[in-house]
N, C-alpha and C positions, 0 to 999 in steps of 0.2 A: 504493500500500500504506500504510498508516496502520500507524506504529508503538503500540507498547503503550506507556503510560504508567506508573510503578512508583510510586505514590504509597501503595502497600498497607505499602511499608519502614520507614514512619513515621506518627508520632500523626498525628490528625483538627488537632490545633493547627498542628504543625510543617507540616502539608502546607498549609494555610490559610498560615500563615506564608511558604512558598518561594513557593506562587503569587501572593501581591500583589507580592512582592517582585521577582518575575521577569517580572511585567508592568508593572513600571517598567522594569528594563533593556530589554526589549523594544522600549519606545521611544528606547533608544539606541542599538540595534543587533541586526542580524538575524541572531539564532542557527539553525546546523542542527541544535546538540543539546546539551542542557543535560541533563548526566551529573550523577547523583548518586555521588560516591567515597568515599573515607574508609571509618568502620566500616561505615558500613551496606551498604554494596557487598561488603564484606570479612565478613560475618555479625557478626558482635561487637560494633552500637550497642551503649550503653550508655546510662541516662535522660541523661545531661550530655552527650552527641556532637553537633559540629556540625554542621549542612548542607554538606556538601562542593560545594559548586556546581560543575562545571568543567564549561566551554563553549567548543562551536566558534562563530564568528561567520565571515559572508561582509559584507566592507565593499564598499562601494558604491566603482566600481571608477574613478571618477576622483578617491576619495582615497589611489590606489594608482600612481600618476602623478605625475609632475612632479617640481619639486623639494622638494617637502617632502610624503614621503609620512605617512600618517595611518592606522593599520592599526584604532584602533577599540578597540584590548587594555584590559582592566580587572581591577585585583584590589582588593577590598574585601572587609574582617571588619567586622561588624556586629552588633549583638543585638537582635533584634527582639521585645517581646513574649515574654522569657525566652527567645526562643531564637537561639542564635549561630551568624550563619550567614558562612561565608567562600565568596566568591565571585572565579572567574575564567575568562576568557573568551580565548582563543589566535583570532587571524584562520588562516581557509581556509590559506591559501596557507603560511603556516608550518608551519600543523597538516603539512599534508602530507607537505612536504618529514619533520620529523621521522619521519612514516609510515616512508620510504624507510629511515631511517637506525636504525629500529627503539626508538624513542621508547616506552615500553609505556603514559606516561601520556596520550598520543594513540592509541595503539591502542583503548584502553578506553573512552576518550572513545565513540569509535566504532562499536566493536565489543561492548562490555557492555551489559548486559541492566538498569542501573537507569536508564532514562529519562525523566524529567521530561516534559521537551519537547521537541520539535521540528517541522522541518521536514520534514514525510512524502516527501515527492520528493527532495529532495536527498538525504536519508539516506540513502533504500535506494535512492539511485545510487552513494553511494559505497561503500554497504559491502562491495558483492560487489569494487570494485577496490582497497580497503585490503585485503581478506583475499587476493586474488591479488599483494598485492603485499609479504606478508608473508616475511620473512627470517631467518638464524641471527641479524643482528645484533641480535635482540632479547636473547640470553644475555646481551650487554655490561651490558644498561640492567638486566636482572633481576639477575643476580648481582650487580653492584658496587652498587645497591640495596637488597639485602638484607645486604651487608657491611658497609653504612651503619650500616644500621639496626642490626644487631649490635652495633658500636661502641659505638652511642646507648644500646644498652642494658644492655653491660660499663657505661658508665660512671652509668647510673641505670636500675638496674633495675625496669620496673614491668610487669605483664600486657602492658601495652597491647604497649609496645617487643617484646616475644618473640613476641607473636603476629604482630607486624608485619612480621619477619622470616619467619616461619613462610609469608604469604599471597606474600609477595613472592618469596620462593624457588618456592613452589607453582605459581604462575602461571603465573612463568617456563615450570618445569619442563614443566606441562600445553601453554602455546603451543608449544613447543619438542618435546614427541612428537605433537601432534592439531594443531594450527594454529588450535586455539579458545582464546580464550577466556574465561578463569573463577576469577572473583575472591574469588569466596565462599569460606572457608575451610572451613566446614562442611562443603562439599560437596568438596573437593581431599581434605582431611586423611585420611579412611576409607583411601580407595584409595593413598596412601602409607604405610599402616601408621602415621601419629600421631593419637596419643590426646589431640585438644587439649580433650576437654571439659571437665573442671575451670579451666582456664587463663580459657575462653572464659568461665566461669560468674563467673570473679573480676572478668575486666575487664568485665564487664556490671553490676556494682554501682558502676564510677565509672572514668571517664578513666585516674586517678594510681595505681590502688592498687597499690602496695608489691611485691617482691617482693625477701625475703629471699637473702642471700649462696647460701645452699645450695641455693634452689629452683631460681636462676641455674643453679647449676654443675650441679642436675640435667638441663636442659635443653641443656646447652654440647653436649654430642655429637651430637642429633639440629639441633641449629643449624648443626652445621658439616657433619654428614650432606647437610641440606637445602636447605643452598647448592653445593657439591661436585657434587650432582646437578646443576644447573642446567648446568654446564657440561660433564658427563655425556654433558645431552641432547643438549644443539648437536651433538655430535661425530655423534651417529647421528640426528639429526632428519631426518626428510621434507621440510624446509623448504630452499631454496635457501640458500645460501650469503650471498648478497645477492641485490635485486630482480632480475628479469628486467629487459632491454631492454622487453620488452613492455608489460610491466606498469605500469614507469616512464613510458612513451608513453603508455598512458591513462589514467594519473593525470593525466596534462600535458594531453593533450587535452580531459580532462573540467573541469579546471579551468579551461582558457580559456574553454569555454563560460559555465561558472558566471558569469567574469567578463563576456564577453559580453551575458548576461542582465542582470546589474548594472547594466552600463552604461545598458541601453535602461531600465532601469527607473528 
């Protein structure tokens, strides 16, 4: 199956931009999926947003041995040709385990819909066993996440920070009744009854911009509304509790093959 590429999320520049750039990492390591996050995953670029890069890599599996293992990890900010792109890349094997443990910024890696790149076979071997191995312990990562990001933006308020909050609760929320998901806030906000268009409209003219003492506190009750939910959902989610036995087992089994292949390759 050949995944879709999403290069439509961004200018003819910026996409020119990620692809030279990510055919240099290429040569340092073999990604199954180079996720685009940040705004533009989240609907709300803005012209000054970076390339959110986050990638899975599978290392070559006798740097995964011995006494000094080597797992291949890399994070790098860079500006390329006006445009700044932050880049990082988690090994398999961790990714995974965070799977279990309900990581959401692995899940999305994954399971989200802006894909750069990848490796067409690996991916869509794992994605049907990360979404059967999906859990309640994802409310932990979403909620205390979004409480973060609240904080961040009690203490400087700008569009960006309340929207941020906004997507992070949503998602939550959404994986936690449907076991999809869906990062876009454009698309969560309708169906929760929030009216973020204006908000959306300010942080799209730039990163930083401002947002008044009062506009805050208008916002403070469907902020804590929207987190409140998240833990809401867990309680009546369709989602197990934590992984199956099963599911766990072929995670594990799918990943020795992986390394398996590594090796011989």
């Amino acid at each position: 199956m050949t995944i879709a590429r999403r290069f439509d999320v961004v200018t003819p520049h910026q996409a020119a931009v990620a692809q030279a750039y990510l055919a240099e990492r290429a040569r340092e390591r073999h990604h199954l999926v180079v996720y685009l996050s940040g705004a533009h995953a989240y609907g709300f670029p803005s012209p000054d947003s970076d390339l959110d890069l986050k990638c899975v890599h599978v290392a070559p599996t006798g740097d995964l041995i011995g006494l000094t293992v080597r797992e291949g990890g890399a994070e790098q900010m860079t500006v390329i040709d006006g445009v700044e792109v932050d880049y990082g890349s988690n090994e398999l094997g961790g990714v995974l385990r965070g799977v279990l443990t309900g990581n959401g910024n692995y899940l999305e890696r994954l399971l989200g819909a802006l894909v750069l790149d990848a490796d067409d076979a690996l991916l869509t071997a794992a994605r049907p066993l990360v979404q059967a191995a999906l859990s309640r312990r994802v409310a932990r990562h979403y909620g205390g996440f979004a409480r973060a990001q609240l904080a961040a933006a009690e203490a400087t308020p700008t569009a960006k920070k309340v929207l941020y909050v906004l997507r992070t609760a949503c998602t939550g929320r959404h994986l936690l009744e449907t076991g999809a998901v869906e990062t876009d806030l454009t698309a969560l906000a309708p169906g929760y009854g929030l009216d973020v268009g204006e908000l959306i409209a300010r942080k799209r003219t730039g990163e930083r911009v401002a947002l008044a003492g009062a506009e805050l506190a208008a916002w403070r009750a469907a902020l804590a509304a929207a987190i409140a939910v998240v833990d809401e959902a867990a309680a009546r989610s369709p989602l197990p509790v934590e992984p199956s036995a099963a599911a766990t087992a072929d995670l594990d089994a799918w990943l020795r093959e992986v390394r398996r292949r590594a090796w011989d390759a």
